[in-house]
C-alpha positions as CSV (number, residue, x, y, z in Angstrom):
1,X,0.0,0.0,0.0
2,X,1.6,3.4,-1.0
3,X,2.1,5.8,1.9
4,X,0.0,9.2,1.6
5,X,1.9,12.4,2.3
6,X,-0.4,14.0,4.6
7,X,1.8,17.5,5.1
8,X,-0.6,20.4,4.0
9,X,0.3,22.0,1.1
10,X,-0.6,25.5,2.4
11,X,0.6,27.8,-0.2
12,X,-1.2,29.4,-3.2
13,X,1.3,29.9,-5.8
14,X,-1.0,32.0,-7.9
15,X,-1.7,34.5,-4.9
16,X,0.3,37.8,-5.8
17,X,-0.4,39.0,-1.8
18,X,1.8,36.1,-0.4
19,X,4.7,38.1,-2.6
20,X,5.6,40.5,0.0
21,X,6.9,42.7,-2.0
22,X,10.7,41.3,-2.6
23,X,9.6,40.0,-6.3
24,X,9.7,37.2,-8.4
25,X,13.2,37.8,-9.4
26,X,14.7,37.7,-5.8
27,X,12.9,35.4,-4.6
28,X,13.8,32.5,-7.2
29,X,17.6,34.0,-7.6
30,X,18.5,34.8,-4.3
31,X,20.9,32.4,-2.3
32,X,21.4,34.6,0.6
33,X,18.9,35.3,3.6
34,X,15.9,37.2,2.4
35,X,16.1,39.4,5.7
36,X,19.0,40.0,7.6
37,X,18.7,39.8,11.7
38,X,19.1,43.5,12.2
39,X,16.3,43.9,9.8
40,X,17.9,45.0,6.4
41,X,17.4,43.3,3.3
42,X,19.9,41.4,1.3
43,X,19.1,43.4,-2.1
44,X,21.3,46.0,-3.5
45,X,20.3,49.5,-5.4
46,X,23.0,50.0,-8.4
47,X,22.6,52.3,-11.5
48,X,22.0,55.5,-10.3
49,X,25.2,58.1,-10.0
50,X,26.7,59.0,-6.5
51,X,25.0,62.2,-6.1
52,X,22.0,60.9,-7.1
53,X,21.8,57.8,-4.7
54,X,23.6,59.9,-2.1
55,X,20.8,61.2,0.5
56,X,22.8,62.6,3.4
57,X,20.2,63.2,6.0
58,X,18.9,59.9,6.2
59,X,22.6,58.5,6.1
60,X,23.0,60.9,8.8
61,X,20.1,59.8,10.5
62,X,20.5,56.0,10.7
63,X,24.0,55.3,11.6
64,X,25.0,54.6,14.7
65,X,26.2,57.3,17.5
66,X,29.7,56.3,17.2
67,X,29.7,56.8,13.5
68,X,27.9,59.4,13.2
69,X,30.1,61.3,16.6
70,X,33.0,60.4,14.8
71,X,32.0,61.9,11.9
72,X,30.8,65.3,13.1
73,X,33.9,65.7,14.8
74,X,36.2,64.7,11.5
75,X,34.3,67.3,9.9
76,X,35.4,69.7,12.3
77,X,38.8,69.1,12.5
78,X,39.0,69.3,9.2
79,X,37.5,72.4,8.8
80,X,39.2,74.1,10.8
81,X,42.6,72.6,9.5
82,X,41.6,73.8,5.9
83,X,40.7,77.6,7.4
84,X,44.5,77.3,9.3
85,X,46.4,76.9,6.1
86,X,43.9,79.7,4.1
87,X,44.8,82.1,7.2
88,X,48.7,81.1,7.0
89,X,48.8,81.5,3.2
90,X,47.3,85.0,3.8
91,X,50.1,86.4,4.8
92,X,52.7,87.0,7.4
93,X,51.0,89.4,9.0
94,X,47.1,87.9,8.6
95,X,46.5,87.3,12.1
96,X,48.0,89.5,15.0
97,X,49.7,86.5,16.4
98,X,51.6,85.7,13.2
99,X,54.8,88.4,14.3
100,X,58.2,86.9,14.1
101,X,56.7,83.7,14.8
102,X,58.4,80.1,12.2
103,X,55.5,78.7,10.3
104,X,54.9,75.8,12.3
105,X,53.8,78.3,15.3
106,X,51.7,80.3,12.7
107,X,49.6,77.1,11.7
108,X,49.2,76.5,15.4
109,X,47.9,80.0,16.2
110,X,45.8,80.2,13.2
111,X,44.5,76.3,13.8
112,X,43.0,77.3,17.7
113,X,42.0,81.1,16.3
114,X,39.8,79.1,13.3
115,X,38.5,77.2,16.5
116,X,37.3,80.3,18.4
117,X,35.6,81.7,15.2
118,X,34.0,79.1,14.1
119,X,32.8,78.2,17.3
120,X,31.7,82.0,18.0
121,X,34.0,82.1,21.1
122,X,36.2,85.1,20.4
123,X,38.8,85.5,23.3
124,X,40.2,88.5,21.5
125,X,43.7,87.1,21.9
126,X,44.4,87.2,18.6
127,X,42.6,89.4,15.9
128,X,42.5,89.6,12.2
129,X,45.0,91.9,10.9
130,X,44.5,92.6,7.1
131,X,41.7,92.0,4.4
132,X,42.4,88.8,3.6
133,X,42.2,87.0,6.9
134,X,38.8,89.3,7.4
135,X,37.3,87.6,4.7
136,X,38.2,84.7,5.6
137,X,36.8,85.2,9.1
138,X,33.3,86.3,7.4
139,X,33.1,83.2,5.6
140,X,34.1,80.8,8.2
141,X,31.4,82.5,10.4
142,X,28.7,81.9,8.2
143,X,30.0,78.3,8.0
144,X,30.1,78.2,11.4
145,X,26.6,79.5,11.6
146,X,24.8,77.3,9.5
147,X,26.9,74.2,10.1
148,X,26.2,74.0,13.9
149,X,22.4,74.6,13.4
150,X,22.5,72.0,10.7
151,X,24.6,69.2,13.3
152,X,21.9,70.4,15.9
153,X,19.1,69.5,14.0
154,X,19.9,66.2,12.7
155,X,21.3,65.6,17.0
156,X,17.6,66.5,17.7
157,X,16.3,64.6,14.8
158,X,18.3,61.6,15.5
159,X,16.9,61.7,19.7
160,X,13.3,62.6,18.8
161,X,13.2,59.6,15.8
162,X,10.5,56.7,17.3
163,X,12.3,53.6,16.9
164,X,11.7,50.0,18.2
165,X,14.6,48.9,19.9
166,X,13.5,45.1,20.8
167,X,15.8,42.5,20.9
168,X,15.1,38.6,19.4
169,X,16.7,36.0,21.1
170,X,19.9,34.9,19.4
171,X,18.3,31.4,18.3
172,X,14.5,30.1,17.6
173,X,14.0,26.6,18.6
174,X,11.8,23.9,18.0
175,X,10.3,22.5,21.6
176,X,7.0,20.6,23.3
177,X,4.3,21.8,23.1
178,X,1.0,21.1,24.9
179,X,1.4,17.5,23.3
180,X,2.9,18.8,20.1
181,X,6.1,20.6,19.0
182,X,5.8,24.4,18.3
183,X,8.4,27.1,16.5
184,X,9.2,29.7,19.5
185,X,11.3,32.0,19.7
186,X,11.4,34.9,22.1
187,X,11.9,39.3,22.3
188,X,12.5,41.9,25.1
189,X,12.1,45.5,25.0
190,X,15.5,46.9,25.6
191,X,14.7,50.5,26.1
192,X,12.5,51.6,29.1
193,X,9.8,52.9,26.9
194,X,6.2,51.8,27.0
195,X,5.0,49.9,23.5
196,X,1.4,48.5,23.7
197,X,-0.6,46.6,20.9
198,X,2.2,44.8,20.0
199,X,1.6,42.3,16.8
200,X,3.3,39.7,15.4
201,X,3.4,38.3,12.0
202,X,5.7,35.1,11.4
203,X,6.2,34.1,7.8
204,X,7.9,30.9,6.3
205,X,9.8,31.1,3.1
206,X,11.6,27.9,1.1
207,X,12.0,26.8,-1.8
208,X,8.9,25.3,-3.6
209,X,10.4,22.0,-5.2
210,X,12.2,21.3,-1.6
211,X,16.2,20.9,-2.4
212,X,15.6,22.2,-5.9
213,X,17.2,26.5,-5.8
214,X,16.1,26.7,-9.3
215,X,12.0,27.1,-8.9
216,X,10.1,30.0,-7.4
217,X,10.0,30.2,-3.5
218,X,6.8,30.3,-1.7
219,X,6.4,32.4,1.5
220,X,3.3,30.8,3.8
221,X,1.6,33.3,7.1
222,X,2.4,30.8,10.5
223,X,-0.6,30.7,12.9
224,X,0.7,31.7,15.9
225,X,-0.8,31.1,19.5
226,X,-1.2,34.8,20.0
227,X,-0.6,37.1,17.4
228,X,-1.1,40.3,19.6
229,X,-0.6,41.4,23.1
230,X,-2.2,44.1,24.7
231,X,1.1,44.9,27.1
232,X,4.6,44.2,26.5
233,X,6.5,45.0,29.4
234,X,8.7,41.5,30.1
235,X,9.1,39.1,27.4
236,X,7.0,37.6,25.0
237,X,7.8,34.2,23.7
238,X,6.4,33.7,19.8
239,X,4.9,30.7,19.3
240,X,3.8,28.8,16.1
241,X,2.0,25.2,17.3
242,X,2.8,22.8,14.5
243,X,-0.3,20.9,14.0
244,X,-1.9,19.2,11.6
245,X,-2.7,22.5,9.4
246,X,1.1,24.0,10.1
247,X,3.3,23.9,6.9
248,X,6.2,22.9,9.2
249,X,4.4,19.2,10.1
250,X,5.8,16.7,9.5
251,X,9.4,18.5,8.5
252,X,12.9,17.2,10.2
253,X,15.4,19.2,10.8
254,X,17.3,18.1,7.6
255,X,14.3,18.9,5.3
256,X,14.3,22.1,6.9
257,X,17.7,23.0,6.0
258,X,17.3,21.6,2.4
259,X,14.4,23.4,1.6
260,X,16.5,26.9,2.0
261,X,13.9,27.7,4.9
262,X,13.7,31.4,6.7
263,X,11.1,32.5,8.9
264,X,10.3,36.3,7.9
265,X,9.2,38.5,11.4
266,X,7.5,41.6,11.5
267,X,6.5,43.2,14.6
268,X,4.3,46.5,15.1
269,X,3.8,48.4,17.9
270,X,2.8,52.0,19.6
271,X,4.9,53.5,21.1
272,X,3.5,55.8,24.1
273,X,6.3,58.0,24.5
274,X,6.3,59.1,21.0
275,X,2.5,58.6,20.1
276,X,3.8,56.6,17.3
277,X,3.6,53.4,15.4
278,X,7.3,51.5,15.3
279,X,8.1,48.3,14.0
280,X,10.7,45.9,14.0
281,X,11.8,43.2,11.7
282,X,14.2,40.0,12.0
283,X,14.6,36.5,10.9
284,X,15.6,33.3,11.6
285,X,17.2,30.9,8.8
286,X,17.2,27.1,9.6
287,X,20.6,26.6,10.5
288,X,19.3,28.7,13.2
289,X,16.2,27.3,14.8
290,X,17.8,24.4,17.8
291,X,15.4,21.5,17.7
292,X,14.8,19.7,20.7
293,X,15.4,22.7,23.5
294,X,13.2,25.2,25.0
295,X,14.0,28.3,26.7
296,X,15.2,29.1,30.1
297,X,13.4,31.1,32.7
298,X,14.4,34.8,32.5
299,X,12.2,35.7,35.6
300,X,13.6,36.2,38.7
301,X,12.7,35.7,42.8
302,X,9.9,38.4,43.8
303,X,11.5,41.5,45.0
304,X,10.9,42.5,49.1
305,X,8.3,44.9,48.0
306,X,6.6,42.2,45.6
307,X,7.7,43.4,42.3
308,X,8.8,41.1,40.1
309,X,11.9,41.3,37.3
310,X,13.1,39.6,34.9
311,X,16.9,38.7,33.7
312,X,17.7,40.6,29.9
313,X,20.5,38.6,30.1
314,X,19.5,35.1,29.8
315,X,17.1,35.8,26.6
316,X,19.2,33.9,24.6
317,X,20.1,30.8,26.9
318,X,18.4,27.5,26.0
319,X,18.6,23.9,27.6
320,X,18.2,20.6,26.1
321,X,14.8,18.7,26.2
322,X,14.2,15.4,24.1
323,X,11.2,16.0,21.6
């Protein structure tokens, strides 16, 4: 008697809204991750010219504060080197500090005397002393002018931008559940903020024809055991019961990994502080999902005054269980 497959064959092929958006094209070519864990997308933008893909402020904006510190304060060095050497080349007698002075000394002076005038300081020490160096001194004010309120605005920009900063656990795992096995995996709010109405959507993508990286991929909505909740201040562990109508039932580990499997997450939240929607987006490919684990308790012992906490820490830690 031949054996009967009875794994649900989920996905609608035809259905354009199961696309998502990444396109035919990527989704049959591609052989990296679809999503990145940090949320980015593996797909790059060529054919346009530098200064017309080049969009500063939103460079500016999504960097990280190292980067973008260290690069406000290269601009300023730099700026005030170039406005040392236009002051030295003025003249010998440019600046009132430049008298009988070698031209190492004179690049000094004028470096700290660009400083005060660009920063609007003015100690008065040392003074412009012919045309040249006052036009250069009106321009480098201006400069200074405009490029301070243009750093303060992307500073203020950059601190007043709503952004989700929720951390997934390092790996998703495949563990018991009520009798069955489910997909879990689980996320923290790092930042102290309050984000309510938080949803979940979970999305598995593989390769339609199983080991087969030639064919079109099909991307399939997981059911999840709660797609929203109302509060999110501890954790909230995902979970996807693999039943009977799951795509995943039925699928070992190997399979998985064959297929070219990545779960897709998108989460969307408001944020109270900001009176704002944010979102957040990661995903887990299948060398990443442990199978046969679950996740270990983050909470800790009541507190003397009865409230309780919980241990950021141990997110990602996970302990073996058989299946």
């Amino acid at each position: 008697m031949t054996a009967v497959d009875e794994r649900p064959n989920l996905a609608t092929p035809q259905d354009p809204n199961l696309d998502l958006g990444f396109g035919s094209v990527v989704a049959r070519e591609s052989r990296r991750r679809l999503l990145n864990r940090d949320g980015t997308f593996n797909v790059r933008r060529e054919g346009l010219g530098f200064w017309e893909s080049l969009y500063a402020y939103h460079y500016l904006l999504t960097i990280s504060w190292p980067k973008f510190l260290s690069y406000v304060g290269g601009a300023y060095v730099a700026t005030n080197t170039l406005f040392a050497v236009a002051y030295v080349l003025a003249g010998a007698h440019a600046l009132t500090a430049f008298a009988n002075e070698p031209i190492k000394l004179r690049f000094v002076d004028a470096f700290f005397f660009s400083v005060q005038t660009l920063a609007t300081i003015g100690f008065g020490n040392i003074a412009p002393a012919n045309l040249a160096a006052n036009v250069l001194v009106t321009v480098e004010s201006l400069i200074g002018l405009l490029g301070f309120a243009i750093a303060a605005g992307i500073v203020l920009a950059r601190f007043s931008r709503p952004m989700a900063q929720i951390v997934f656990s390092r790996w998703a795992i495949m563990a018991p559940y009520r009798d069955i096995t489910a997909f879990m995996f689980r996320l923290v709010n790092q930042r102290k903020n309050e984000i309510v109405e938080l949803r979940a959507s979970v999305l598995l993508t593989r390769w339609k024809g199983g080991q087969v990286p030639n064919i079109d991929r099909e991307f399939i909505p997981l059911k999840l055991e709660r797609e929203k909740v109302v509060f999110f201040p501890l954790t909230w562990t995902v979970v996807h019961p693999i039943d009977r109508s799951s795509p995943l039932w039925g699928v070992t580990e190997a399979e998985l990994r064959a297929s070219g499997s990545e779960f897709l997450i998108l989460l969307n939240g408001f944020d109270e502080t900001f009176s704002q929607n944010v979102h957040a987006r990661s995903s887990y490919k299948a060398e990443e999902v442990v199978w046969g684990a679950k996740f270990r308790n983050v909470f800790k012992p009541p507190n003397p005054d009865g409230s309780i906490s919980i241990d950021i820490g141990k997110l990602h830690e996970i302990e073996r269980v058989p299946l």
